[in-house]
N, C-alpha and C positions, 0 to 999 in steps of 0.2 A: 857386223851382222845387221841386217836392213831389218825393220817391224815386221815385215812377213816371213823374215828367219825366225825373227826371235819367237812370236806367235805358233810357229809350226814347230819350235825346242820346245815351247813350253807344253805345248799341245801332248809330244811326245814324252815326255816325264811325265805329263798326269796319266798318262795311259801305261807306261811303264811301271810306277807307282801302284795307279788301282790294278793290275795284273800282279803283283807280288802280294797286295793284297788276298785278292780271288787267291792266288796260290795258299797262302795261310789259313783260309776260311776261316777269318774273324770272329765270328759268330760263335763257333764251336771251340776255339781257340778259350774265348772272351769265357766261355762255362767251365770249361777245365781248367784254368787260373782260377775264378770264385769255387770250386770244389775243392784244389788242392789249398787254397787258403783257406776255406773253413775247416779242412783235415788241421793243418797247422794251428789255426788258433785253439781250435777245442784242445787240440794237443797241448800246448803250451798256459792253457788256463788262463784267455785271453791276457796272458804277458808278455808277446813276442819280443824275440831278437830282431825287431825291426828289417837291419841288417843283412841279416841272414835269411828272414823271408823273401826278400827282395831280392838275395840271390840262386832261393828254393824256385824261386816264380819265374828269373829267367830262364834256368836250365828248363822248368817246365814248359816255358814259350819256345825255347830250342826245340824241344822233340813234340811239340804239341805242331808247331810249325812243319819240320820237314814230316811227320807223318802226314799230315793234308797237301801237302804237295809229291810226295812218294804214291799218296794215295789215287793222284789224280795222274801222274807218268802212268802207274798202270792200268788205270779206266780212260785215258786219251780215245781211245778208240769206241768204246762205249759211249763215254758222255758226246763226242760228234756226235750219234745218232739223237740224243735228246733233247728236245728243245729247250730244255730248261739248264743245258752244261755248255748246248755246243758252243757261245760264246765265251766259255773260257779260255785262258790263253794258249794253252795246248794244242785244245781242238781246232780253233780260230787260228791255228799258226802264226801267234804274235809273240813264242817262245820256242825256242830251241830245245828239244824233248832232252839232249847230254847236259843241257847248261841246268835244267831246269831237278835231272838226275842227281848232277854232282853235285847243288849245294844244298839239294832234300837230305842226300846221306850225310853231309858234311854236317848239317845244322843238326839232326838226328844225333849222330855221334857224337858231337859238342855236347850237346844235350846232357846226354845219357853219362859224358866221363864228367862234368862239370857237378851233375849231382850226386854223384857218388862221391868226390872232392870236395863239395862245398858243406855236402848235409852230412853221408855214410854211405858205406858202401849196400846195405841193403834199399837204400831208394834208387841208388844206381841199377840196383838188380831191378827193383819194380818198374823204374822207368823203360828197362831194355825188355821188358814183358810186356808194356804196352807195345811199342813199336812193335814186334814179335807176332804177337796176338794178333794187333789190326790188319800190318801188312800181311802176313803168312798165311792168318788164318781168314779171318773175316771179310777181309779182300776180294780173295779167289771166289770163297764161297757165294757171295754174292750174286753167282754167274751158274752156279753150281748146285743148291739145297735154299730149301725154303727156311732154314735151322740158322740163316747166317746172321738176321736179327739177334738173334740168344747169344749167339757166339760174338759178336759184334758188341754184349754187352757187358762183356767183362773186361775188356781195356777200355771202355769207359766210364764201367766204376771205380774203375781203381786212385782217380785224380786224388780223393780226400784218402787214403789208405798212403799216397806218397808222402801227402802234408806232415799225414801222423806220424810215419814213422821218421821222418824228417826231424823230429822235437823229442821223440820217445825212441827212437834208435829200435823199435818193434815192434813187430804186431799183434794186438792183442782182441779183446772181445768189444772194443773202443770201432777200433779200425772195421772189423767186422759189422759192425753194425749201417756204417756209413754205408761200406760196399756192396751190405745186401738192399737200402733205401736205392741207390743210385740203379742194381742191376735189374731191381721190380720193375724201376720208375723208367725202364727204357723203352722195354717192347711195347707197351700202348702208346709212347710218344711217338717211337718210329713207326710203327701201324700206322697211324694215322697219316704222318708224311707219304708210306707209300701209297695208302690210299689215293691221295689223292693229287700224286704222279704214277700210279699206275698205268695209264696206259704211256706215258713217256718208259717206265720200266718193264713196257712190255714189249716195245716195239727196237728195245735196246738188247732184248735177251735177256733183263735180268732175273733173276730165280727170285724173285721177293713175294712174299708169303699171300698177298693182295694179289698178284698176279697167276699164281699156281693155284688159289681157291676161288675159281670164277663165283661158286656159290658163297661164298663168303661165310660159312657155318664153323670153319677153322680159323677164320681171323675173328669171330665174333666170341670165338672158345676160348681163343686165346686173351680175349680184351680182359675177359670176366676174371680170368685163372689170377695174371697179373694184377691187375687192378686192386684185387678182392684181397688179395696174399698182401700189397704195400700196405694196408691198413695194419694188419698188425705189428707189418717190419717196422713200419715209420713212429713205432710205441716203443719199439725194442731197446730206443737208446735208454728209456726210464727203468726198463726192466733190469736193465744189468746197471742200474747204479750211474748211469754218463748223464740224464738228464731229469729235471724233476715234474713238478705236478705242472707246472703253467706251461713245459713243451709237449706233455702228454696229452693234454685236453687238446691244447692247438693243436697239435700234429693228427690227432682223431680228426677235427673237422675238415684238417686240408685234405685228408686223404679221403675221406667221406666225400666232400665235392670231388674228388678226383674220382672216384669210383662212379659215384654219377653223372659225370660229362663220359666216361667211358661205355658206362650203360646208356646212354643218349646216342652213343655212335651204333650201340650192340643191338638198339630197338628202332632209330630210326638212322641209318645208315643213310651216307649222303654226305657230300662235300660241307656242307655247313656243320653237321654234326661233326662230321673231322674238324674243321678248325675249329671251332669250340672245342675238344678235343687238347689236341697240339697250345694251344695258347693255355689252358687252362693248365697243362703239363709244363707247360713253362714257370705260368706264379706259383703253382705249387710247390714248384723246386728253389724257388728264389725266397718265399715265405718260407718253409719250410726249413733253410741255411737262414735263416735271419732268425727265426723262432730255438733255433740251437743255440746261437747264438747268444743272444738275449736271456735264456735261460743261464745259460753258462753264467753269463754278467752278473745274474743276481745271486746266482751259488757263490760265486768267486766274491761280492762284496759281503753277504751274510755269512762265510769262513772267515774273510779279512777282520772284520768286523771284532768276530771271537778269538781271532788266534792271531791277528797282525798280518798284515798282506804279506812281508817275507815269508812263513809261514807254508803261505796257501801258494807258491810255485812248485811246480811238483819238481822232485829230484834229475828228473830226468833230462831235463830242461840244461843241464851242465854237460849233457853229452856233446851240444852244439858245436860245429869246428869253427 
């Protein structure tokens, strides 16, 4: 192979490569592994099976995987029209739409039978709910009802409700609480992204809630409702007994700045108010699993404390295969 072979091989494996990427949407990939891990450790009273999370998080990268690329086989046609997709490998015809089909459903599939095998069969159930949900429903809809935000937020809260029941083999008022923080915490984030590709989502057809209220008096209704509503959800873990006084206060102030980077978009609307916005929806979600977290640690050392860390794993914890 002469240097300008080898140059034009390697040229075409990095483009290979970053296109399997784009296929995965990293990104979004990267928050639903940090959500189904913090489902898990709260689950397990920060003492995991190491292990076995490690095999909870790949099945979760399997179907976290082939949904963003199932996802993008059926908007190929879509994302060409937009400038901000049509480089993807689809669109860009630097992948073959069957090749790119068969190993979304395969890696999906894997997925879904792996966690039901590795953790129980009811995360198996919850995993083929997300797939379900996103593709079936929230998919289509996006082409379809300005509703498909809402619905679009229920298999993405679900990531920490898999972790849990992953270590607690059920779901309880534990799980519940996660997935109502995650399904508040959606719509003002995605609001703001289509804000501010809206006209990329307008010129594609898409039904996104920015696009259908030129006046913008129903996304701005909509900022408030959510926004307003995660301040109490984001307290709820204390109320039912999952978290104490130091994630209550914190969790008040991050959703306080969150309701007011929300109200910033709802009084002075405008790209920069979006990204302020979106990024501030990001720390708050990343603080916010850290602040659970951390709270957890000190409950779990001040039980261990009094009663011997054997003690403080909860029963449940032995369900693990």
């Amino acid at each position: 192979m002469t240097p300008s072979e080898k140059i034009s091989f390697a040229a075409a494996l990095s483009t290979r490569f970053h296109d399997l990427l784009v296929l995965g949407k990293p990104r979004i990939t990267l928050m639903v592994l940090v959500a189904t891990a913090v489902g898990y450790l709260l689950a397990a009273a920060l003492l995991p099976e190491w292990g076995h999370l490690g095999r909870v998080l790949l099945g979760t990268l399997l179907v976290s995987v082939g949904i963003n690329a199932l996802n993008q086989y059926m908007e190929r046609d879509t994302d060409g029209l937009m400038a901000r997709t049509r480089s993807r490998p689809l669109p860009a015809g630097r992948m073959r739409p069957r090749t790119v089909l068969a190993s979304a459903v395969a890696s999906s599939l894997a997925g879904v039978a792996l966690l039901a095998y590795w953790a129980n069969p009811l995360v198996g159930l919850i995993g083929a709910l997300v797939v379900i949900t996103y593709l079936l429903c929230y998919t289509p809809l996006k082409r379809q009802s300005g509703l498909n935000t809402l619905v679009g937020a229920i298999p993405g809260a679900l990531p920490p409700v898999l972790g849990w029941a992953a270590v607690r083999g059920e779901v309880g008022l534990e799980a519940l609480a996660l997935f109502l923080i995650l399904f508040m915490w959606q719509p003002p984030h995605f609001l703001a992204i289509a804000y501010l590709y809206r006209k990329d989502y307008a010129q594609a057809g898409m039904s996104m809630l920015t696009v259908l209220d030129p006046s913008g008096k129903a996304t701005r209704r909509q900022l408030i409702v959510y926004s307003a509503t995660l301040v109490p959800v984001s307290m709820y873990p204390t109320m039912i007994g999952m978290s104490g006084v130091i994630y209550f206060y914190g969790a008040l102030g991050l959703a306080l700045c969150f309701l007011a980077a929300a109200m910033g978009m709802v009084l002075w609307p405008g790209r920069v108010a979006a990204l302020i916005l979106l990024k501030v929806s990001v720390v708050f979600l990343l603080l916010l699993f850290g602040l659970m977290l951390f709270d957890s640690r000190i409950a779990f050392h001040d039980h261990s404390q009094g009663h011997g860390a054997a003690s403080a794993q909860p029963a449940a914890q032995t369900t693990i295969i």
